[in-house]
N, C-alpha and C positions, 0 to 999 in steps of 0.2 A: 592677566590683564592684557586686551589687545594692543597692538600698539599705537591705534588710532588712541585709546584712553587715555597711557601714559603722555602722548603729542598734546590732548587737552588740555589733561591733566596740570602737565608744566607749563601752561599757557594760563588757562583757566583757575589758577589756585589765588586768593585771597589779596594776597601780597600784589602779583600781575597786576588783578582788577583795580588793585589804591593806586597801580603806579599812574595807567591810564585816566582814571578819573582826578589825579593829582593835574598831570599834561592838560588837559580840559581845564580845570578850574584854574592853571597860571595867564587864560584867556578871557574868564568868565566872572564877571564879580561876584556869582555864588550858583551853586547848582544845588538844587532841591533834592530831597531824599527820595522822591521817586524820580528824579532825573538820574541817579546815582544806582538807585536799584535797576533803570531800568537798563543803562548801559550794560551792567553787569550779565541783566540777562538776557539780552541783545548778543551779547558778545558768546554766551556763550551757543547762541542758536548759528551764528555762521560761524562754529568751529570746527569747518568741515575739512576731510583730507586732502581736499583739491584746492583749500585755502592754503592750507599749509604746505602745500605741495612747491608751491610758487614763489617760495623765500628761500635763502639759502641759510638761513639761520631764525631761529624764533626771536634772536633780539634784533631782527630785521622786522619780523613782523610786530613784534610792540611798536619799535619806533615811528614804521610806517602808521599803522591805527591811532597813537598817539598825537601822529602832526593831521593825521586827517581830522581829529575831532576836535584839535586845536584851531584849525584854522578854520573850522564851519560850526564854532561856538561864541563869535564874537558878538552875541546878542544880549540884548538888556534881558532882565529878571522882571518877575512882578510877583506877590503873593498872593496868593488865596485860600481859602477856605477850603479843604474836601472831605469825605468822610469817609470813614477805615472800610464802608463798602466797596467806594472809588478807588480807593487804593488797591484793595484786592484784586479788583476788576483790572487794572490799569497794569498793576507792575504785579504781582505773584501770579495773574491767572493769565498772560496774555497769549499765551497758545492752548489754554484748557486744561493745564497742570500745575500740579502744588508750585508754588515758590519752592528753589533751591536753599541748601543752607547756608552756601556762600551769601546769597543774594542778600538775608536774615543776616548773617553777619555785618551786613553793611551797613543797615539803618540807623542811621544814631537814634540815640536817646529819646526825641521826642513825639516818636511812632512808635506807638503802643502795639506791637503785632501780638493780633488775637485779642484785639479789642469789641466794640459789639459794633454791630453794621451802621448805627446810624452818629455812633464817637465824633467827635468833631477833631480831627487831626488839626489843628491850629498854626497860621502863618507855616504853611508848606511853600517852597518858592516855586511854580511852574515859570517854566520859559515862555519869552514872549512869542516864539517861534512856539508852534503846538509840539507837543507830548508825540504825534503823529510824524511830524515830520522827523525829529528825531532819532524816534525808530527806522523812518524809511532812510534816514542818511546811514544810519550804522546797517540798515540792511543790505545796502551797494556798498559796503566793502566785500560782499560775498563774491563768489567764482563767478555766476552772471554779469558783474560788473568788473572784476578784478583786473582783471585782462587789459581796460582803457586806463588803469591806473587809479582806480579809483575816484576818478572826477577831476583827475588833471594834477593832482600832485607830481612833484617831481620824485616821490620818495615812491613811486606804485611799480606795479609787476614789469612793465617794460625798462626798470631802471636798475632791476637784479638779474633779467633773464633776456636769453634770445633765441631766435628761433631761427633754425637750422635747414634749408632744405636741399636733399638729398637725393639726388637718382642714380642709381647703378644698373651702371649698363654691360649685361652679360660678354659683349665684346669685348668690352676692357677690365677682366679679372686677375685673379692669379692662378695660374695655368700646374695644377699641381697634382691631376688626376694622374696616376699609373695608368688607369683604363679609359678615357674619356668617354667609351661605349659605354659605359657603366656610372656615369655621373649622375647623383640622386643630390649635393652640395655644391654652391655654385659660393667661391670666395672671393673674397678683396681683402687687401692689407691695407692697411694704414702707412705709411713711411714718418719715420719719428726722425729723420734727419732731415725732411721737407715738411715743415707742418701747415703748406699750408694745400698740398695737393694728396688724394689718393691713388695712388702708380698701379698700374700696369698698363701696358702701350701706352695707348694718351692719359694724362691726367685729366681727370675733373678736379675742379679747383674748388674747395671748401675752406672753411673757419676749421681751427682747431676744435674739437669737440670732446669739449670734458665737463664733468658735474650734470648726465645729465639724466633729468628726475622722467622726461617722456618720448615716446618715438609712437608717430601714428604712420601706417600705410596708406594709398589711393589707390585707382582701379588699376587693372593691370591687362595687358594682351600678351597671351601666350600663345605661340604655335601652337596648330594643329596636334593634340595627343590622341595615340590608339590607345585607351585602355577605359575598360567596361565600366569598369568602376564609376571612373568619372560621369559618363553619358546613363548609367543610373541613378547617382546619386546629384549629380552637378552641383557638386561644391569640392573646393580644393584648402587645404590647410596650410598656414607658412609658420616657421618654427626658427631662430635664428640663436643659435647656439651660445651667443657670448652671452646670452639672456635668459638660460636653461634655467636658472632659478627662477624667474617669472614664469608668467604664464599659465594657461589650461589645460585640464585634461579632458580628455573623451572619456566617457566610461569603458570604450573599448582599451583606457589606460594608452593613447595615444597623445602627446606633449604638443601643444602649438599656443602660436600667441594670436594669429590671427587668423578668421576664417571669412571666406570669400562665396559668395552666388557665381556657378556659371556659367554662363552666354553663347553659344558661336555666333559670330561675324562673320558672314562668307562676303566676298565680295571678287567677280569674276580675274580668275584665277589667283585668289587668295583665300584664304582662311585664318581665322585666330578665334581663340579663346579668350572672353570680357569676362575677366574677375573682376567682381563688385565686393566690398564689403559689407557683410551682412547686416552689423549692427553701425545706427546710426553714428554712434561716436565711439569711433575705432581703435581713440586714446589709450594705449598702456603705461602705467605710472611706475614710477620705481621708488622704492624707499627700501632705503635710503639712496640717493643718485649714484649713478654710474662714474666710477673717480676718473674712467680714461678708456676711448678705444682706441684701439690698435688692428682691431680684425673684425671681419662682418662675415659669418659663415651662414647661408640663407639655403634652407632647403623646403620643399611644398613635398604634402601628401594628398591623398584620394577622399578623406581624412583619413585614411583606417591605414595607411602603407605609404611608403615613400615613391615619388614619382621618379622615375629613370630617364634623365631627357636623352642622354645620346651624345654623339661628335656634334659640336658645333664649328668644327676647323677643323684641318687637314695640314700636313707638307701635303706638295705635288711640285709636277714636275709641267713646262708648258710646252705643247708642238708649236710653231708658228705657222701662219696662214691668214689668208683674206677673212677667214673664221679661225679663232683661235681653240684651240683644244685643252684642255687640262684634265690631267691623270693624278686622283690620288692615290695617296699611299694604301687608304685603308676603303671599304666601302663606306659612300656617303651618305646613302641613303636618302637623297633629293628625288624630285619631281620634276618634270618638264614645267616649264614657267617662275620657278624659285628663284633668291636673289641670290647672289654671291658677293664678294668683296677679295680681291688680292690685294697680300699683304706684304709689300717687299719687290716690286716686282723690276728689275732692271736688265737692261743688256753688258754690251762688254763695250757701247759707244754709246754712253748717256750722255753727248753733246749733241752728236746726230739725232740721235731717237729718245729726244728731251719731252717731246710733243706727244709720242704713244706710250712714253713711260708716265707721265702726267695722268691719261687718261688712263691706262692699266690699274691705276694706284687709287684711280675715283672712289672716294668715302659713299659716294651713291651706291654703286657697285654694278652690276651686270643681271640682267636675264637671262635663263639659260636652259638647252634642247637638248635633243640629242643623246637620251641617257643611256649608259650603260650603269653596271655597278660601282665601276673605280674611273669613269669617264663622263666629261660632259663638254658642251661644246659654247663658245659665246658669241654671236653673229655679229655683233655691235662692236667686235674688236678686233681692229685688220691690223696685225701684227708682220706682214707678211714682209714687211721692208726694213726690217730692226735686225742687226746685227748681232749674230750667233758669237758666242753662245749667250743664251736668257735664263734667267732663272725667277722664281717665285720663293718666299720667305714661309707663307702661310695663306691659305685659301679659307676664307673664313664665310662660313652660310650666315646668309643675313636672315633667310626666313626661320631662323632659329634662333634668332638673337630678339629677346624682348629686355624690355626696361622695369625696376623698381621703383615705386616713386615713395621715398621716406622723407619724413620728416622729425627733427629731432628738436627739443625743448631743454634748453640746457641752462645753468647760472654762469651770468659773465665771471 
């Protein structure tokens, strides 16, 4: 049995449906047996997983359905007459299948089921509200509607759950590659002694994040990649590790949770990569929810292979001058026109040279010429008056640095 069936199942069984129809009728001074069959079978048509998905307990979701049909069943009764065709018609066939046997269990006594079509079912109580609307109320407790709360109750999905959103930015990760040439994993940690920022260099400041049932991605811009693959195929795959039990495979037996269209963007002396996602609703669900993160380890493929992005940061060391110069340690493999960002950048008289250390330090960061393989030069920055000796913390390429934009769905 899947385990959508079992989640019906314990929802949908006999007992459940008398609890709900009981809630209803402490409102209603009597509900008719095809008002009672037909909740029944109502109920079981939006027993969908993306219903269920959005409570953190199934006796959240009774209570919630309970007070919703309590509180939009205060209308007067009337009876009438109708005949065991109407009946079938109404409540056993309303989507063009047998009546269930729950439903049958439900009917008292005086509904002869499997009587002849034209049987006179006698003082049935229809609602003074139609048969019609009914339905469509119990039909907006579904996922199309779930989301506003079901029409304003205070008991609806925004009163269990909230929504998280998320972007991690390659600049600020945890810096934990042996080979950073060689980085195909781009990480972030959680800090469980700060819950409420994700650390490294600057925090981004978030909600704690636990219980949670969804995580969907947005577009994304990537630097510039050389590799064939992509520019054959232009699509790129993301796979994030704390999630390795979700997720899809390729037939080529390649694991990812989400797959992207992609784009170049040039724009005079820029270039990126516009990942889009492919499919409209890019929602991944989790069942049962995520108890606690602690770590986000995010890596993209060609789909078929992992991508290798390279250094996005350096040590170096600075020359001073009217143009300043900087020597990394390793090659950088930049471009004339690229951005940069120095990280750390002071002299040995940071009262005097308060004002070029200020702009040294700019979160914007710098343009820059002049390449060699382990040198480049920044015009924009006349360092030539600042007090020996200077030093730099970390030389970080900005045109390498892109953003994720997640979002995560979680139970308060």
């Amino acid at each position: 049995m899947s385990r959508f069936s079992q989640i019906k199942d314990a929802f949908l069984n006999e007992d459940s449906i008398k609890k709900v129809i009981n809630g209803v009728q402490k409102k209603v001074k009597k509900l008719s047996d095809v008002d009672v069959a037909n909740i029944a079978h109502t109920m079981e048509q939006i027993a969908t997983v993306d219903f269920f998905m959005r409570f953190d307990s199934l006796t959240k979701c009774r209570e919630y359905l309970i007070n919703e049909l309590s509180t939009k069943f205060p209308i007067p009764v009337i009876e009438e007459d109708i005949t065991y065709a109407e009946y079938s018609q109404r409540v056993i066939k309303l989507d063009g299948s047998p009546g269930d046997s729950h439903v049958t269990n439900l009917i008292t006594s005086n509904v002869e089921v499997g009587g002849n079509d034209n049987d006179k079912i006698q003082k049935v109580s229809i609602s003074g509200e139609s048969l019609q609307n009914i339905l469509t109320m119990l039909k907006q407790l579904g996922p199309s509607q779930i989301s506003s709360g079901g029409g304003g109750s205070s008991n609806g999905y925004n009163s269990y759950t909230q929504t998280v959103e998320l972007t991690l930015d390659t600049k600020n990760r945890l810096l934990s590659e042996s080979d950073p040439s060689t980085r195909n994993s781009i990480n972030w940690v959680y800090s469980s002694s700060n819950t409420s920022n994700w650390i490294q260099g600057s925090a981004i400041s978030i909600y704690q994040i636990t219980q949670i049932f969804s995580i969907d991605c947005g577009i994304m811009y990537f630097p510039m990649i050389e590799n064939t693959t992509i520019d054959e195929f232009k699509q790129i795959s993301m796979f994030i590790s704390e999630f390795s039990s979700y997720g899809t495979y390729t037939t080529s037996n390649v694991r990812y949770h989400f797959l992207f269209s992609v784009e170049k963007v040039t724009t005079p002396g820029s270039g990126r990569l516009k990942l889009i996602p492919v499919h409209d609703n890019t929602e991944m669900l989790f069942e049962p929810a995520i108890t606690q993160l602690s770590t986000l380890s995010i890596s993209f493929a060609t789909p078929f292979e992992k991508i290798i992005f390279g250094r996005d940061r350096d040590t170096a060391t600075v020359t001073i001058g009217a143009t300043t110069t900087i020597t990394t340690d390793n090659p950088h493999g930049l471009n004339n026109g690229d951005l940069i960002a120095l990280v750390g950048f002071t002299t040995s008289n940071t009262a005097t040279d308060n004002n070029t250390i200020i702009l040294a330090n700019s979160v914007a960061g710098f343009t820059i010429s002049n390449m060699t393989p382990m040198t480049f030069t920044i015009a924009s920055l006349d360092t030539s008056t600042v007090t020996l000796p200077v030093s730099v913390t970390t030389v970080i390429y900005l045109s390498k640095r892109f953003i994720i934009p997640l979002r995560f769905k979680s139970f308060k």
